[in-house]
VMD Tcl script that draws the C-alpha trace (Angstrom):
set ca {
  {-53.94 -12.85 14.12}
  {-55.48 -9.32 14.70}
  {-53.62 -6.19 15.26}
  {-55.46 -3.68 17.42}
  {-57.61 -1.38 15.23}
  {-57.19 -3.27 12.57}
  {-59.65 -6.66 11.59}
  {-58.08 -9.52 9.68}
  {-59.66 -11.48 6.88}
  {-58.80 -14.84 5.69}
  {-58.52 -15.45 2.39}
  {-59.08 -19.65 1.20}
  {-55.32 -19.72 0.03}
  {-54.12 -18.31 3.23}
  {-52.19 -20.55 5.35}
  {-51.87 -19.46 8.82}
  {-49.45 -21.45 10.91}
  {-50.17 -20.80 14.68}
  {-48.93 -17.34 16.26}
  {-47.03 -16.46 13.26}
  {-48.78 -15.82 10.12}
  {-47.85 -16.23 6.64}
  {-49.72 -16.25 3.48}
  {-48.98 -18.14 0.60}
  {-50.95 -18.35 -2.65}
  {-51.61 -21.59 -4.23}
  {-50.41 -22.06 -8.22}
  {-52.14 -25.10 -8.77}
  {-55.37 -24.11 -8.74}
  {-54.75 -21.10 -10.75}
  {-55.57 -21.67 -14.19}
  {-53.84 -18.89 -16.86}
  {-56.93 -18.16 -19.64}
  {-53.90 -16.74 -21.36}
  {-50.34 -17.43 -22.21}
  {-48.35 -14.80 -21.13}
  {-46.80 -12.60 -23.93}
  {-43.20 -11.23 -23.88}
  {-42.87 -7.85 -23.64}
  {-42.16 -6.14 -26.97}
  {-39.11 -3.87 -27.42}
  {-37.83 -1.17 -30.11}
  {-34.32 -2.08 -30.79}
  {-32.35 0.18 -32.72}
  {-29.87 -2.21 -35.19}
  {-26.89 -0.18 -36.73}
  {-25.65 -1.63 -39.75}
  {-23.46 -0.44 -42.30}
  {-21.50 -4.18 -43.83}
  {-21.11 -6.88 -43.03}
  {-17.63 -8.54 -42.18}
  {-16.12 -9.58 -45.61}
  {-17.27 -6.48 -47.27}
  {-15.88 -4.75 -44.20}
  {-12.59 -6.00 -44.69}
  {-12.32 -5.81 -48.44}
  {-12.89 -2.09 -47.77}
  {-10.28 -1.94 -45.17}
  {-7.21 -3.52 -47.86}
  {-8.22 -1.74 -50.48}
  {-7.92 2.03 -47.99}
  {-4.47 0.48 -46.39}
  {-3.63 -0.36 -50.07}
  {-4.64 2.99 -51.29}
  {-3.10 4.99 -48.29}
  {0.59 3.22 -49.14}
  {-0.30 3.60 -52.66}
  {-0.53 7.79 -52.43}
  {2.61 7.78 -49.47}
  {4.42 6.27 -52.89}
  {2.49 8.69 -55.32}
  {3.82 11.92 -52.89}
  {7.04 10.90 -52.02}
  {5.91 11.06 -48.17}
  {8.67 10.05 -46.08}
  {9.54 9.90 -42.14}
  {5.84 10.03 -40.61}
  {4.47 12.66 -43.60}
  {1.32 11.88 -45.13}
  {-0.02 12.79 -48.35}
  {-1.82 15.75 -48.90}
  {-4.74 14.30 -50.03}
  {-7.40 11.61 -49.03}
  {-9.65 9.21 -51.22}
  {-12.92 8.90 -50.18}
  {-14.01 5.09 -51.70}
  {-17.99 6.03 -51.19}
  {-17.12 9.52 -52.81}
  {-15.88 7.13 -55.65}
  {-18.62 4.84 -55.82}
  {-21.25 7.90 -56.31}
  {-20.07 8.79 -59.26}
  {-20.64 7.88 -62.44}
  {-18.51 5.15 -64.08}
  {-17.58 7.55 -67.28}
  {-16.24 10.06 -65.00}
  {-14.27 8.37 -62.29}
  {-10.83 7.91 -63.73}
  {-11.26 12.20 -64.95}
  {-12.58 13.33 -61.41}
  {-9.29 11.18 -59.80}
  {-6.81 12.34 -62.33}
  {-7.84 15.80 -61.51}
  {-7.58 14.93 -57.67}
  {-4.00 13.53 -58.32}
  {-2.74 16.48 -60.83}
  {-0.40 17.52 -58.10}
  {1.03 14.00 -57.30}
  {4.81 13.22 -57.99}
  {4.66 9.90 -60.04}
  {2.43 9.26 -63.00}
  {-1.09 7.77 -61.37}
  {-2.82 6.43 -64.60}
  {-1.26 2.59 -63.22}
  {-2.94 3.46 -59.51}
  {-6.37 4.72 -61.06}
  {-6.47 1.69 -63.39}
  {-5.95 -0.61 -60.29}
  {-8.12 1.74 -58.06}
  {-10.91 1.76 -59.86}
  {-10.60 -2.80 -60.60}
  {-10.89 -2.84 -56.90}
  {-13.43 -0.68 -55.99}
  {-16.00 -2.59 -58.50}
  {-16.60 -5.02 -56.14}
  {-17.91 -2.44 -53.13}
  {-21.35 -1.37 -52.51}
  {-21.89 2.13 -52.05}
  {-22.59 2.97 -48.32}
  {-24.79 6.01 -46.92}
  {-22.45 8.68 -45.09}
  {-24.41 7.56 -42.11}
  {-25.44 4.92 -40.83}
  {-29.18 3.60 -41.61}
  {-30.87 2.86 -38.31}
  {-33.54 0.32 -38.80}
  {-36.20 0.07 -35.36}
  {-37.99 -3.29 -35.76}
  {-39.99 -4.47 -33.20}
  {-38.57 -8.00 -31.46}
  {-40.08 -10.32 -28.89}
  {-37.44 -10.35 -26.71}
}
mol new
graphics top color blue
foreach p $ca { graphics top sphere $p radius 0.5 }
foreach p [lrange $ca 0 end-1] q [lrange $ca 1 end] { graphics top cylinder $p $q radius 0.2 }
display resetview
Protein backbone atom coordinates (compact mmCIF):
# COMPACT_ATOMS: atom_id res chain seq x y z
CA UNK A 1 0.00 0.00 0.00
CA UNK A 2 1.68 3.41 -0.85
CA UNK A 3 0.78 6.70 0.55
CA UNK A 4 1.42 9.59 -1.81
CA UNK A 5 4.96 10.95 -1.30
CA UNK A 6 5.85 8.39 0.56
CA UNK A 7 7.38 4.68 -0.98
CA UNK A 8 6.70 1.51 0.96
CA UNK A 9 9.11 -1.32 1.56
CA UNK A 10 8.35 -4.80 2.41
CA UNK A 11 10.07 -6.36 4.86
CA UNK A 12 10.14 -10.76 4.61
CA UNK A 13 8.10 -10.88 7.97
CA UNK A 14 5.58 -8.49 6.74
CA UNK A 15 2.25 -9.83 6.13
CA UNK A 16 0.11 -7.72 4.05
CA UNK A 17 -3.49 -8.80 3.86
CA UNK A 18 -5.17 -7.09 0.78
CA UNK A 19 -6.18 -3.24 1.08
CA UNK A 20 -5.45 -3.16 4.66
CA UNK A 21 -2.03 -3.64 5.85
CA UNK A 22 -0.63 -5.00 8.89
CA UNK A 23 2.73 -6.12 9.89
CA UNK A 24 3.51 -8.73 12.13
CA UNK A 25 6.94 -10.06 13.09
CA UNK A 26 7.58 -13.66 13.22
CA UNK A 27 9.09 -15.22 16.81
CA UNK A 28 9.92 -18.41 15.51
CA UNK A 29 12.53 -17.70 13.47
CA UNK A 30 14.12 -15.40 15.84
CA UNK A 31 16.73 -17.04 17.66
CA UNK A 32 17.87 -15.07 21.22
CA UNK A 33 22.06 -15.45 21.25
CA UNK A 34 21.29 -14.39 24.77
CA UNK A 35 19.05 -15.02 27.67
CA UNK A 36 17.59 -12.04 28.70
CA UNK A 37 18.78 -10.68 32.13
CA UNK A 38 16.47 -9.08 34.77
CA UNK A 39 16.95 -5.77 35.40
CA UNK A 40 18.97 -5.10 38.56
CA UNK A 41 17.60 -2.84 41.33
CA UNK A 42 19.06 -0.99 44.59
CA UNK A 43 16.68 -1.78 47.29
CA UNK A 44 17.04 -0.07 50.39
CA UNK A 45 16.15 -2.90 53.44
CA UNK A 46 15.47 -1.20 56.90
CA UNK A 47 16.08 -3.39 59.65
CA UNK A 48 16.39 -2.86 63.16
CA UNK A 49 14.95 -6.72 64.94
CA UNK A 50 13.46 -9.02 64.17
CA UNK A 51 9.95 -10.07 65.62
CA UNK A 52 10.73 -11.98 68.92
CA UNK A 53 13.42 -9.63 69.86
CA UNK A 54 10.92 -6.95 68.90
CA UNK A 55 8.49 -8.03 71.26
CA UNK A 56 10.70 -8.96 74.16
CA UNK A 57 11.66 -5.26 73.94
CA UNK A 58 8.15 -4.13 73.87
CA UNK A 59 7.18 -6.21 77.60
CA UNK A 60 10.03 -5.39 79.10
CA UNK A 61 9.22 -1.03 78.17
CA UNK A 62 5.28 -1.76 79.09
CA UNK A 63 6.77 -3.60 82.15
CA UNK A 64 9.15 -0.86 82.92
CA UNK A 65 6.65 2.06 82.16
CA UNK A 66 4.02 0.41 84.95
CA UNK A 67 6.99 -0.36 86.93
CA UNK A 68 8.09 3.67 87.34
CA UNK A 69 3.92 4.80 87.34
CA UNK A 70 4.37 2.47 90.75
CA UNK A 71 7.93 3.89 91.60
CA UNK A 72 6.26 7.80 91.33
CA UNK A 73 3.10 7.34 92.70
CA UNK A 74 1.55 8.56 89.21
CA UNK A 75 -2.06 8.45 89.41
CA UNK A 76 -5.21 9.56 87.14
CA UNK A 77 -3.44 9.86 83.57
CA UNK A 78 0.13 11.35 85.24
CA UNK A 79 3.20 9.90 84.07
CA UNK A 80 6.45 9.69 85.63
CA UNK A 81 8.88 12.20 85.31
CA UNK A 82 11.35 10.26 83.90
CA UNK A 83 11.98 7.80 80.92
CA UNK A 84 14.38 4.68 80.55
CA UNK A 85 16.05 4.45 77.54
CA UNK A 86 16.81 0.29 77.24
CA UNK A 87 19.65 1.03 74.35
CA UNK A 88 20.94 3.93 76.69
CA UNK A 89 21.20 0.89 79.15
CA UNK A 90 22.72 -1.54 77.03
CA UNK A 91 25.75 1.01 76.13
CA UNK A 92 26.97 1.06 79.20
CA UNK A 93 29.15 -0.80 80.93
CA UNK A 94 27.92 -3.73 83.08
CA UNK A 95 29.87 -2.34 86.41
CA UNK A 96 28.11 0.83 86.12
CA UNK A 97 24.51 0.19 85.21
CA UNK A 98 22.79 -0.41 88.50
CA UNK A 99 24.98 3.26 89.81
CA UNK A 100 24.01 5.31 86.58
CA UNK A 101 20.03 4.00 87.28
CA UNK A 102 20.10 4.53 90.98
CA UNK A 103 21.24 7.99 90.28
CA UNK A 104 18.41 8.34 87.56
CA UNK A 105 15.83 7.09 90.20
CA UNK A 106 17.25 9.23 93.37
CA UNK A 107 14.09 11.22 93.17
CA UNK A 108 11.63 8.23 92.95
CA UNK A 109 9.09 7.57 95.87
CA UNK A 110 9.63 3.79 96.67
CA UNK A 111 12.96 2.11 97.16
CA UNK A 112 14.12 0.92 93.37
CA UNK A 113 17.08 -1.46 94.28
CA UNK A 114 14.08 -4.58 93.68
CA UNK A 115 13.20 -2.76 90.04
CA UNK A 116 17.02 -2.29 89.05
CA UNK A 117 17.77 -5.88 90.13
CA UNK A 118 14.84 -7.10 87.86
CA UNK A 119 15.63 -4.35 85.20
CA UNK A 120 18.81 -5.10 84.61
CA UNK A 121 17.87 -9.63 84.56
CA UNK A 122 15.75 -8.58 81.71
CA UNK A 123 17.59 -6.44 79.70
CA UNK A 124 20.56 -9.21 79.44
CA UNK A 125 18.88 -10.86 76.93
CA UNK A 126 18.62 -7.59 74.33
CA UNK A 127 21.03 -6.66 71.74
CA UNK A 128 22.04 -3.24 71.65
CA UNK A 129 20.42 -1.37 68.65
CA UNK A 130 21.95 1.78 66.68
CA UNK A 131 19.77 5.04 67.42
CA UNK A 132 19.04 4.73 63.76
CA UNK A 133 18.30 2.53 61.69
CA UNK A 134 21.20 0.74 59.50
CA UNK A 135 20.16 0.91 55.86
CA UNK A 136 21.77 -1.86 53.97
CA UNK A 137 21.49 -1.27 49.67
CA UNK A 138 22.18 -4.71 48.16
CA UNK A 139 21.73 -5.22 44.78
CA UNK A 140 18.68 -7.94 43.88
CA UNK A 141 17.57 -9.49 40.62
CA UNK A 142 14.26 -8.66 40.83
Amino acid sequence: MEVKGESRVAFPSEKIAGSDSRISFQTDDIIPSEPAKKPIRNVNITCKYDRKQMRVRLEVEEWMYDQLQELYDCQNGTEAPLEIDIDDILGIDEDDKKLILQDLLKEATHPVDEFITELLKKIQTLKKVPSTPSRVAMEMDL
